[in-house]
TORLUM-76924 format. One record per residue (C-alpha): residue number from 0; y, x, z; residue in one letter. Coordinates in steps of 0.25 Angstrom, whole numbers, plus 5000, padded with zeros to 4 digits. Layout:
! residues N
   seq     c2     c1     c3   type
   NUM      Y      X      Z      a
...
! end
This chain:
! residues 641
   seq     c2     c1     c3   type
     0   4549   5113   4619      x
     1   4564   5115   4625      x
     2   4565   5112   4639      x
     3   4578   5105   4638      x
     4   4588   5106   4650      x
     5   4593   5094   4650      x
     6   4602   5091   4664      x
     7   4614   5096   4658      x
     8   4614   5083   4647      x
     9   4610   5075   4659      x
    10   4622   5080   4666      x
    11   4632   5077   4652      x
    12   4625   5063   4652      x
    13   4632   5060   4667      x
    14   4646   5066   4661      x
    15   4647   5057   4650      x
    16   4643   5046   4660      x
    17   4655   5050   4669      x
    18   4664   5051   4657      x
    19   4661   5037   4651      x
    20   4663   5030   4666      x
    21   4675   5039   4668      x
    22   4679   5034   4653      x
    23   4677   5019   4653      x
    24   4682   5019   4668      x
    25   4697   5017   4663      x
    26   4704   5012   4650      x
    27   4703   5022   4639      x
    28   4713   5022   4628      x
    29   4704   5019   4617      x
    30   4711   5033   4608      x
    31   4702   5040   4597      x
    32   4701   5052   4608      x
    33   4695   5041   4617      x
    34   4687   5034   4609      x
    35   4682   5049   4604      x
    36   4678   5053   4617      x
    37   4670   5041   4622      x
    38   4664   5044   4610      x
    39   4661   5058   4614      x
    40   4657   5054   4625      x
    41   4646   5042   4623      x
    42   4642   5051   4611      x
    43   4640   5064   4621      x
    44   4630   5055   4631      x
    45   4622   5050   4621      x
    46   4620   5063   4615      x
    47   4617   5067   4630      x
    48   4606   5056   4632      x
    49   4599   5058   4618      x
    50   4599   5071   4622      x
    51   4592   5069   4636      x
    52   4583   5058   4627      x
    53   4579   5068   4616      x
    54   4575   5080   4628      x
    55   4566   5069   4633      x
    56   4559   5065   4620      x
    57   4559   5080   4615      x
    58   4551   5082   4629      x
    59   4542   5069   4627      x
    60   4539   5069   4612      x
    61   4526   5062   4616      x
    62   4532   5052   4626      x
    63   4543   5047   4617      x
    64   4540   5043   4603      x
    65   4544   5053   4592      x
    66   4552   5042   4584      x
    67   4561   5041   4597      x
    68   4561   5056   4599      x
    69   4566   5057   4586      x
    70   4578   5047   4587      x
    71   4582   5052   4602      x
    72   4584   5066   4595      x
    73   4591   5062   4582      x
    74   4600   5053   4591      x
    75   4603   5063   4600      x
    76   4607   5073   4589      x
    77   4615   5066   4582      x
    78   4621   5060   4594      x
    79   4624   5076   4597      x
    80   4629   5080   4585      x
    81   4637   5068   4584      x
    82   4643   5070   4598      x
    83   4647   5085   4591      x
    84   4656   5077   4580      x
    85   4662   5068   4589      x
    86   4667   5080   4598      x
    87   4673   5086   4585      x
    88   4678   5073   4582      x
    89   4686   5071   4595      x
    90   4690   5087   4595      x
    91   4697   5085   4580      x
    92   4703   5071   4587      x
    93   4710   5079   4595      x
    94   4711   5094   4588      x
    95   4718   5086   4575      x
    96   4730   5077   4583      x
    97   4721   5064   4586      x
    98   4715   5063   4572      x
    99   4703   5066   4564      x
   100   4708   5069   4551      x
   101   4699   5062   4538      x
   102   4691   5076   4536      x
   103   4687   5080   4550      x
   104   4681   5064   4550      x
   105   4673   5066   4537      x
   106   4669   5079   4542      x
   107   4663   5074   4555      x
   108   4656   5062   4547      x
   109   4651   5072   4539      x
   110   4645   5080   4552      x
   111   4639   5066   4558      x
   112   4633   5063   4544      x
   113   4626   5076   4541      x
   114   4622   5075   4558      x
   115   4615   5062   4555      x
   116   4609   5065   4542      x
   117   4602   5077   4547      x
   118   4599   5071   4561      x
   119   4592   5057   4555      x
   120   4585   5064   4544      x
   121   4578   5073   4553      x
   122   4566   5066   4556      x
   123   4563   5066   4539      x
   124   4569   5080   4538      x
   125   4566   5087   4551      x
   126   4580   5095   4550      x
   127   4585   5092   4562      x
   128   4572   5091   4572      x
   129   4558   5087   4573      x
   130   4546   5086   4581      x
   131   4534   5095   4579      x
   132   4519   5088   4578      x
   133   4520   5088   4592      x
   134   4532   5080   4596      x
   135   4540   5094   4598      x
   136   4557   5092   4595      x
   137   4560   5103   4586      x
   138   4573   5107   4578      x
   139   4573   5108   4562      x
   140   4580   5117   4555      x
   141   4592   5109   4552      x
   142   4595   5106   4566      x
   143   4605   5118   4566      x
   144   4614   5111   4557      x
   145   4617   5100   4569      x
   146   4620   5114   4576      x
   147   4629   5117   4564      x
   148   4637   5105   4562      x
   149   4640   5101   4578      x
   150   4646   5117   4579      x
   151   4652   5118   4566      x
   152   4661   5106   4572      x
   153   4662   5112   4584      x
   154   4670   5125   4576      x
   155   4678   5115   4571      x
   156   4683   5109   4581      x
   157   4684   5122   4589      x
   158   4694   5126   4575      x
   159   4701   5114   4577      x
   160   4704   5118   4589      x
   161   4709   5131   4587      x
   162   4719   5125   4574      x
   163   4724   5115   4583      x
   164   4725   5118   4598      x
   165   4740   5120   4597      x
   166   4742   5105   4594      x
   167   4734   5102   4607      x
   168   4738   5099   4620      x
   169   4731   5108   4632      x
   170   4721   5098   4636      x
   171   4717   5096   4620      x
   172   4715   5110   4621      x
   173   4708   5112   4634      x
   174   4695   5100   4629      x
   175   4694   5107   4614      x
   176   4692   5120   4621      x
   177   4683   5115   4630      x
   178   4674   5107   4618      x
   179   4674   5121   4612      x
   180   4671   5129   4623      x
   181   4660   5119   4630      x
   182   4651   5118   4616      x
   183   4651   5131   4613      x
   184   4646   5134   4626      x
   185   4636   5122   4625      x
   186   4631   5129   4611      x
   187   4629   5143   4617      x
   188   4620   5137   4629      x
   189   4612   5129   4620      x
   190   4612   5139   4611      x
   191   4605   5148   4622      x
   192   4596   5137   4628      x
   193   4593   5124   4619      x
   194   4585   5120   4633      x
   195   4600   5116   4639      x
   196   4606   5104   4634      x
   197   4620   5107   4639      x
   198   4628   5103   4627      x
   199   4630   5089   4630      x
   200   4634   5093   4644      x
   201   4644   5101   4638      x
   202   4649   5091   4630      x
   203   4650   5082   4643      x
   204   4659   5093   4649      x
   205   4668   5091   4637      x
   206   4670   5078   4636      x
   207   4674   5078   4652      x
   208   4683   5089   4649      x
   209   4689   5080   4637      x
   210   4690   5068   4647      x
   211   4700   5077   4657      x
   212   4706   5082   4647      x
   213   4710   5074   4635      x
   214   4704   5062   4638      x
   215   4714   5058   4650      x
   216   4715   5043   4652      x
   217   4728   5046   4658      x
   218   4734   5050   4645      x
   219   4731   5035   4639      x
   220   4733   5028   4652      x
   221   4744   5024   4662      x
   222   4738   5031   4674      x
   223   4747   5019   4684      x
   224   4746   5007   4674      x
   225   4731   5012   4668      x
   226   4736   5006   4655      x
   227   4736   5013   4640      x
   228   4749   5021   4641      x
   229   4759   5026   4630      x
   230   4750   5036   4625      x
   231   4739   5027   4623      x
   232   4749   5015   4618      x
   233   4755   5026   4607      x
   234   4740   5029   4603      x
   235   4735   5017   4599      x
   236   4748   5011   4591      x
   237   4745   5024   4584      x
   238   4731   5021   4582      x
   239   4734   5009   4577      x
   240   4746   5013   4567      x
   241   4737   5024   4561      x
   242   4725   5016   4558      x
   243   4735   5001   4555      x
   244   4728   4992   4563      x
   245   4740   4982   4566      x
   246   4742   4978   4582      x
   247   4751   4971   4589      x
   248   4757   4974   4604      x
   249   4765   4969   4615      x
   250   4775   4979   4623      x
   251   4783   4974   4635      x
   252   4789   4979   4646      x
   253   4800   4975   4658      x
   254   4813   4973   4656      x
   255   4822   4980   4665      x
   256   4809   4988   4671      x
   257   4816   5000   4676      x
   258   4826   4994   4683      x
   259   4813   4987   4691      x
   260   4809   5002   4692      x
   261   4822   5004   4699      x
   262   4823   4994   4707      x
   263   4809   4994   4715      x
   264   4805   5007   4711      x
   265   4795   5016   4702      x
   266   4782   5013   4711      x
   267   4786   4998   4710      x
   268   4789   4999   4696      x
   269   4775   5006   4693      x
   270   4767   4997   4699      x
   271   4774   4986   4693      x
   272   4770   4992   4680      x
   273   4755   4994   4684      x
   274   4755   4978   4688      x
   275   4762   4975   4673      x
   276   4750   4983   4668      x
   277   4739   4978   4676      x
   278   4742   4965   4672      x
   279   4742   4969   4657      x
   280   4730   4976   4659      x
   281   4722   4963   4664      x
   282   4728   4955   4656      x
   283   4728   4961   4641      x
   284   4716   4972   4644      x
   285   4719   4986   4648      x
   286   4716   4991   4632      x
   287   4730   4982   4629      x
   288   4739   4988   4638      x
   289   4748   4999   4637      x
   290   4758   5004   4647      x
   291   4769   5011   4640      x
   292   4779   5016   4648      x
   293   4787   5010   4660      x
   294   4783   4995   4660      x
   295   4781   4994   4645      x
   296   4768   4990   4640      x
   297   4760   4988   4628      x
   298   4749   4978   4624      x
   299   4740   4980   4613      x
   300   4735   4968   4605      x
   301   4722   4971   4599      x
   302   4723   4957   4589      x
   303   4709   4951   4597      x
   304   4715   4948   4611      x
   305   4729   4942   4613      x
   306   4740   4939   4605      x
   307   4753   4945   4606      x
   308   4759   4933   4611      x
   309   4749   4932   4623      x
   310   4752   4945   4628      x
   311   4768   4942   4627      x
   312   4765   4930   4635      x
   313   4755   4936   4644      x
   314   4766   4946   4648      x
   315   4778   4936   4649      x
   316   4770   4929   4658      x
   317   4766   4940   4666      x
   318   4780   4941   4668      x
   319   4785   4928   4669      x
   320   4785   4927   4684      x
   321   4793   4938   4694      x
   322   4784   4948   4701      x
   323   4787   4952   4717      x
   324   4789   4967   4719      x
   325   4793   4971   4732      x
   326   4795   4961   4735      x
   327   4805   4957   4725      x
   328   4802   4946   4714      x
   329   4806   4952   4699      x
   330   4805   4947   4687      x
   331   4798   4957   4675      x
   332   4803   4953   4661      x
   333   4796   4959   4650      x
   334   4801   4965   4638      x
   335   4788   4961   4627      x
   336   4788   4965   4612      x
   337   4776   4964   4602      x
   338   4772   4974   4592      x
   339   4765   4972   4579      x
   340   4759   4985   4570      x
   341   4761   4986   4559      x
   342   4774   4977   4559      x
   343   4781   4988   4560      x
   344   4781   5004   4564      x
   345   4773   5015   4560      x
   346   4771   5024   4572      x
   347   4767   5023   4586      x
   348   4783   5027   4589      x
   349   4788   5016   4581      x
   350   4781   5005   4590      x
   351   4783   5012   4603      x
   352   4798   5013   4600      x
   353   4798   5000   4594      x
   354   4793   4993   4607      x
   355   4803   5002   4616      x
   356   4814   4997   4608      x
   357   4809   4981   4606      x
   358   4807   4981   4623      x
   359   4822   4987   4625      x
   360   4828   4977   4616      x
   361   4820   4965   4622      x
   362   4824   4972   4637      x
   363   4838   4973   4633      x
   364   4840   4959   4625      x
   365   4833   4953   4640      x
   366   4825   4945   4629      x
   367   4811   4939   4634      x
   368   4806   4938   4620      x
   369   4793   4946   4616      x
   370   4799   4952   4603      x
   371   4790   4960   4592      x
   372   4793   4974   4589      x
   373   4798   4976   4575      x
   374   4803   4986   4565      x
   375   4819   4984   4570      x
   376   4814   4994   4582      x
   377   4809   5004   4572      x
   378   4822   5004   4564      x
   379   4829   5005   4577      x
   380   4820   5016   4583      x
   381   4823   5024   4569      x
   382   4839   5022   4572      x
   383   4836   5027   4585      x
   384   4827   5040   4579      x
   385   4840   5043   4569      x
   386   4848   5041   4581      x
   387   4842   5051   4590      x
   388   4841   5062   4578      x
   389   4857   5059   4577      x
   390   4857   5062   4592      x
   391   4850   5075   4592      x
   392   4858   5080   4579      x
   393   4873   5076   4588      x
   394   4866   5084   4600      x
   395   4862   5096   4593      x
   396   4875   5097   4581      x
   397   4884   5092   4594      x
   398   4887   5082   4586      x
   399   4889   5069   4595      x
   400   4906   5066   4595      x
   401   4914   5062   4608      x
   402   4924   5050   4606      x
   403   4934   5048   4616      x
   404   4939   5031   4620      x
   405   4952   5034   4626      x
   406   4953   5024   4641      x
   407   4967   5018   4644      x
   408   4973   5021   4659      x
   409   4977   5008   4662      x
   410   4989   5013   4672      x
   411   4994   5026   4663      x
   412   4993   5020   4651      x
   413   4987   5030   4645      x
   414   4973   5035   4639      x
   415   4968   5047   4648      x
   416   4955   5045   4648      x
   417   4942   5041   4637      x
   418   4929   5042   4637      x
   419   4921   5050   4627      x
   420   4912   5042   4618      x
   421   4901   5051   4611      x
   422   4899   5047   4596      x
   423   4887   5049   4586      x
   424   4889   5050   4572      x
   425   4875   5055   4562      x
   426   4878   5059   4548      x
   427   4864   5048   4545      x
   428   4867   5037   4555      x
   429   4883   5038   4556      x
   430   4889   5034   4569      x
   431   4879   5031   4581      x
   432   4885   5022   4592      x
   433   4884   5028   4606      x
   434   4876   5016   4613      x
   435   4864   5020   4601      x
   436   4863   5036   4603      x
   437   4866   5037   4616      x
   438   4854   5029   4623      x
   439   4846   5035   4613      x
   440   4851   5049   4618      x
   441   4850   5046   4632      x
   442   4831   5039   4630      x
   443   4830   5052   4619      x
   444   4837   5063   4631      x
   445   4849   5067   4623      x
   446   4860   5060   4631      x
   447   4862   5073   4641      x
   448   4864   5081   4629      x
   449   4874   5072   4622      x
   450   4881   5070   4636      x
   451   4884   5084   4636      x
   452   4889   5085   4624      x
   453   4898   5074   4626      x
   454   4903   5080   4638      x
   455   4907   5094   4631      x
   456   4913   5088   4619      x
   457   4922   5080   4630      x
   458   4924   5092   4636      x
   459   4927   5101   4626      x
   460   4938   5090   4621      x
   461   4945   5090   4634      x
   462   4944   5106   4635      x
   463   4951   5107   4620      x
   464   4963   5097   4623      x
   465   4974   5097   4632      x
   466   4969   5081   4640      x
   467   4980   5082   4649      x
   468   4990   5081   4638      x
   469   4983   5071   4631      x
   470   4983   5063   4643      x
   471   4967   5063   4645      x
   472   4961   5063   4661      x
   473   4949   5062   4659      x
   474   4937   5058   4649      x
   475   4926   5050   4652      x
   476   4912   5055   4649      x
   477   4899   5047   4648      x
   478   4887   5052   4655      x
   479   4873   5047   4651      x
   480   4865   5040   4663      x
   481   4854   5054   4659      x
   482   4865   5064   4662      x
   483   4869   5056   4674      x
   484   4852   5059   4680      x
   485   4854   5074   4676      x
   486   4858   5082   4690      x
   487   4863   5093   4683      x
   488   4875   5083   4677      x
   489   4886   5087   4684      x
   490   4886   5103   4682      x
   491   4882   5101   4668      x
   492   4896   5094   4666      x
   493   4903   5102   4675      x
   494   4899   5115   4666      x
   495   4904   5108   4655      x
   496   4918   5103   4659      x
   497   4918   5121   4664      x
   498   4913   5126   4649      x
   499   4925   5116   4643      x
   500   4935   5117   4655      x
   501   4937   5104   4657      x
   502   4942   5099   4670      x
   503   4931   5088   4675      x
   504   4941   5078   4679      x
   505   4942   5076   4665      x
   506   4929   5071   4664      x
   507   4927   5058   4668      x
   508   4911   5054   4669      x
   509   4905   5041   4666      x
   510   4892   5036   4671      x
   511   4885   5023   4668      x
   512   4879   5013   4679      x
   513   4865   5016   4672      x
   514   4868   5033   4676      x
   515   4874   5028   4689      x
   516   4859   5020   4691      x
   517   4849   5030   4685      x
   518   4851   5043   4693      x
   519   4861   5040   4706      x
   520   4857   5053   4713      x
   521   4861   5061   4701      x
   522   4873   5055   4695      x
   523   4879   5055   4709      x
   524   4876   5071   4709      x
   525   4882   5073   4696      x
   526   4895   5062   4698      x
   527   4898   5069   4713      x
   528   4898   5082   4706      x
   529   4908   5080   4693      x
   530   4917   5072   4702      x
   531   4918   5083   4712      x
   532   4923   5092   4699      x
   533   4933   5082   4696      x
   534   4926   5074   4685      x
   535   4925   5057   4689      x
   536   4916   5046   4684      x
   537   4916   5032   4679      x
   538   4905   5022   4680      x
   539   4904   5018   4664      x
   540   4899   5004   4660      x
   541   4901   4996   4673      x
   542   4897   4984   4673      x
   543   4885   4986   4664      x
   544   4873   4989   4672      x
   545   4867   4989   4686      x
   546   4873   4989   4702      x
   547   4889   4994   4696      x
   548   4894   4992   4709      x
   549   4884   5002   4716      x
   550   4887   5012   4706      x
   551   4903   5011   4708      x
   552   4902   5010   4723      x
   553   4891   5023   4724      x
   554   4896   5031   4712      x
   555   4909   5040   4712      x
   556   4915   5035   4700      x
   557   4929   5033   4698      x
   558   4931   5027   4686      x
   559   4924   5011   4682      x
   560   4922   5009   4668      x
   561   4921   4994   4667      x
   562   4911   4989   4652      x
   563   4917   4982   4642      x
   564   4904   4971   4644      x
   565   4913   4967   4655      x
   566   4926   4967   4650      x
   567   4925   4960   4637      x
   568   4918   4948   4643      x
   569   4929   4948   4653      x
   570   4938   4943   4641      x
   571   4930   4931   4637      x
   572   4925   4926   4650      x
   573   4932   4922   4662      x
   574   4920   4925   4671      x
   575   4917   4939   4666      x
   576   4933   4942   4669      x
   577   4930   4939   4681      x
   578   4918   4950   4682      x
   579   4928   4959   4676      x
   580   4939   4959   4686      x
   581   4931   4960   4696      x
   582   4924   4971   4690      x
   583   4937   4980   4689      x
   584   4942   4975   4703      x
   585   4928   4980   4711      x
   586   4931   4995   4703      x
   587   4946   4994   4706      x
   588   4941   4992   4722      x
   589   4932   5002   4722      x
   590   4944   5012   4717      x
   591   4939   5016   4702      x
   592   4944   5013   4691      x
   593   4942   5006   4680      x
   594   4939   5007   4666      x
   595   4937   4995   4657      x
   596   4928   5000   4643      x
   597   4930   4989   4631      x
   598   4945   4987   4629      x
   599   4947   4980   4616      x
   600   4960   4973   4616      x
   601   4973   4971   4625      x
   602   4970   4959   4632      x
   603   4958   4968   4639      x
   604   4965   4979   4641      x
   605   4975   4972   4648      x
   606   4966   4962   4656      x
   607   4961   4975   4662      x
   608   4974   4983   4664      x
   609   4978   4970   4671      x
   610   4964   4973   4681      x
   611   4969   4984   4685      x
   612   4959   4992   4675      x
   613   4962   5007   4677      x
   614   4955   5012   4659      x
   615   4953   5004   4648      x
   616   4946   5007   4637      x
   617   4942   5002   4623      x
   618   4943   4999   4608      x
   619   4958   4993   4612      x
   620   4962   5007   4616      x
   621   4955   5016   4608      x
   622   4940   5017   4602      x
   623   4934   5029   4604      x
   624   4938   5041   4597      x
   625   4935   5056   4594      x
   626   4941   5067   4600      x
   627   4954   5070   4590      x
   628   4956   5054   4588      x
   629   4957   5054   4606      x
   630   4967   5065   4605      x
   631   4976   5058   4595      x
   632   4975   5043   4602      x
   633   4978   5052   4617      x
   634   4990   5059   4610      x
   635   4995   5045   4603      x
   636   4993   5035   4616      x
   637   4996   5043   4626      x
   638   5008   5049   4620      x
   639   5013   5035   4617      x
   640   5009   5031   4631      x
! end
């Protein structure tokens, strides 16, 4: 009779104790990797325990009865050969791109049934093991083909491997290895000495290095919120669209909620969003909840607990009430939308996209109405796909055009000046405006490359006519608030304006309040170095956005474009005239001058030249225009002038 060693299984049993507290300590993502492992796992101990059981009743034959003596070691085999399979299982998860295609699922069945077969027809046929007259465990011929079956899966698993290590990541790599390399050693020492019972340890020593290695919580959860993340939130709408199950959710996040950040900082605005989810947590069960990005969240309705329209309430009323923060009592407003499968999409994408756009249209129509996600969002998100393929095709063929909207000198009488306009036209989707490429240039990082174009082909016209003689000071270039954050701004431009020879006091920049806002160390940078070469600047949009005054009183611009949103109320309503005369007369005292966008007819244009405005510009003038059609209206106006 083997003297069995049996402290190293002993020893595997308190790994997979550790493991399971370790595991059941905090959420886990309930992903088909996940629930495989546990699996693995419970599986691996109870093999474990059967194990330590049958060494016992093969030791006692006469102390335990031989019916339980024959159950504890078909149990524990089959247990063992079926911890064998569900490794190979959890190994083809992972080898074949999260997926276990219909024939490696037939072929494992197949494995587990011909295991069972031989293993509970033993004590009939004797194939497997027997005991002798006198109680005495001993192997039958056929026990070899357990051998054969667990290690034929192991080759293929190991060929797997070597067909598809280079679609897997390092740590992917790193835990197959390690499977392959700790079971070959295990079958070479029991091979030498069946006495040692070191395969299950072995096994334990996997599954920890599985645990470090592919089975982070971290890359389900949000390690400050300790909620599902964006991972875990994409993973289960795919698990639900691939098998059809129909689920409903609720999104939301706070209007405005980066302006908060702003205002009282990132540490205040984290914590905020740890208390947002906290409270989620507690009150729809940690399972539910998913943090997203930012302060947008996501609660998953699973059809037994709440309804739709308690969570929307739940979350209005949390809400309802203003919090104190430092001291200072704000109001959170929620933007919440509701999302219904299969109403509409097909992928994962389509409703995370469909949920980002539904939230920005809430935030921006301040609406307080919960509204359900629906196909428009898709049909817009397909626009917006077309879009961005119209962009890259303009960017690489060079294609994007420059129109030119001559500006009116109020005191000369005379057009020197216009700003250049960039235009989109795609053989498909025909003429794009402007206010629909460009923010999707600027979310998608194009907008530094389209800037620069824009700026050479200004360059290049100004280079290839005589400006003096058509009566041109200066032209008025945009610059995007992402060019405005890069440091290296100002040579860039500056190396241009050398390769086409243009003078920089041609170039006059315009900067929005939103650059101005986002970066002031490094716009200030940029705006002290071109004005030193001779370029200026203009503060585009006033009246548009946030603390304007600051910006004209910090920043060196000399030029004020005022927003037509003021100018056209002006002409209906007594009040808002008001607002813009005193508008112009603040600029004209802090010596800049003044250009008034949106001119449509003469009655404005002279309302403002009787102000004292220094440009006007608009349809009444001139629309914009390409590049040949500029020269003419220069050559035609100015000449008459």
């Amino acid at each position: 009779m083997i003297d069995y060693i049996y402290e190293f299984e002993i020893a595997a049993c308190g790994v997979y104790a550790i493991l399971l507290v370790l595991y059941f300590l905090r959420p886990n993502y309930p992903s088909t990797t996940n629930k495989l492992y546990i699996a693995l796992v419970i599986v691996d101990l109870a093999a474990a325990v059967l194990d330590l059981i049958t060494v016992y009743t093969i030791r006692n034959p006469h102390e335990v009865p031989l019916w339980f003596n024959w159950a504890a070691n078909m149990a524990y085999l089959w247990v063992f050969n079926g911890c064998a399979i569900l490794f190979s299982v959890y190994i083809i998860y992972i080898t074949k791109q999260n997926n276990i295609p219909k024939g490696d699922r037939v072929m494992c069945i197949i494995l587990l049934a011909i295991d069972s077969l031989l293993i509970f027809t033993t004590p009939f046929t004797k194939l497997i093991f027997y005991f002798d007259e006198n109680g005495t465990y001993t192997h039958g011929n056929g026990f070899i083909i357990l051998y054969i079956i667990s290690y034929s899966l192991l080759l293929y698993v190991l060929a797997l491997f070597i067909i598809y290590r280079r679609k897997l990541n390092k740590y992917q790599v790193v835990a197959i290895s390690a499977f392959n390399i700790t079971m070959v050693m295990a079958i070479i020492i029991q091979f030498i000495n069946k006495a040692i019972l070191i395969q299950g340890f072995v096994s334990s020593l996997y599954l920890v290095i599985i645990y470090v290695s592919l089975q982070n919580p971290d890359d389900y959860m949000d390690k400050h919120t300790l909620c599902f993340n964006h991972s875990s939130f994409y993973e289960t709408l795919e698990k639900h669209i691939t098998r059809e199950t129909p689920f409903s959710l609720v999104a939301f996040t706070i209007d405005d909620f980066r302006y908060i950040n702003r205002i009282l900082g990132s540490r205040t605005g984290n914590n905020l969003i740890d208390d947002i989810a906290l409270y989620l947590q507690e009150r729809f069960g940690a399972r539910k909840v998913y943090h997203l990005i930012g302060c947008k969240f996501a609660i998953m309705l699973d059809g037994n607990g709440e309804s739709e329209q308690s969570v929307i309430s739940a979350i209005k009323d949390h809400f309802a009430e203003a919090i104190t923060i430092d001291g200072s009592e704000i109001l959170l407003t929620p933007c919440i939308c509701a999302v219904h499968y299969p109403d509409f999409a097909s992928t994962p994408e389509d409703i995370t996209d469909s949920i980002d756009f539904t939230l920005n249209e809430i935030s921006r129509s301040h609406s307080s109405d919960a509204l359900t996600v629906s196909g428009t969002a898709m049909e817009i998100k397909h626009r917006e796909t077309k879009v961005i393929h119209a962009i890259k095709n303009a960017i690489r063929n060079n294609s994007f055009m420059v129109y030119y909207q001559p500006i009116y000198d109020t005191a000369n009488q005379c057009f020197n000046s216009a700003e250049a306009l960039i235009r989109l036209s795609d053989e498909e989707l025909g003429f794009i405006r402007p206010d629909e490429f460009i923010p999707l240039a600027e979310k998608n990082g194009m907008i530094v490359e389209i800037g620069e174009i824009v700026f050479r082909k200004v360059c290049r016209f100004i280079s290839e006519h005589d400006t003096d003689k058509l009566g041109i000071s200066y032209i008025e270039v945009n610059l995007s608030v992402i060019q405005c954050m890069q440091d290296n701004l100002a040579q860039r431009l500056e190396d241009i304006m050398t390769e086409y020879k243009v003078a920089p006091k041609k170039i006059n920049f315009e900067i929005t309040e939103t650059s101005a806002s986002d970066n002031d160390a490094a716009l200030r940078r940029n705006m002290d170095r071109l004005i030193e070469v001779g370029s200026a600047f203009s503060m585009d949009d006033y009246g548009t956005g946030f603390s304007t005054a600051n910006y004209l009183i910090h920043l060196p611009v000399s030029i004020v474009k005022i927003d037509k949103s003021i100018l056209w109320p002006a002409m209906k309503d007594d009040n808002a005239m008001v607002i813009l005369r005193h508008t112009v007369a603040m600029v004209k005292n802090l010596n800049k001058q003044i250009v008034v966008e949106g001119i449509e007819d003469i009655n404005m244009a002279n309302v403002l030249i009787e102000m004292g405005c220094d440009f006007l510009q608009g349809y009444y003038y001139s629309k914009p225009v390409a590049e040949k059609e500029y020269v003419e209206f220069l050559e035609s106006m100015n000449v008459k002038a």
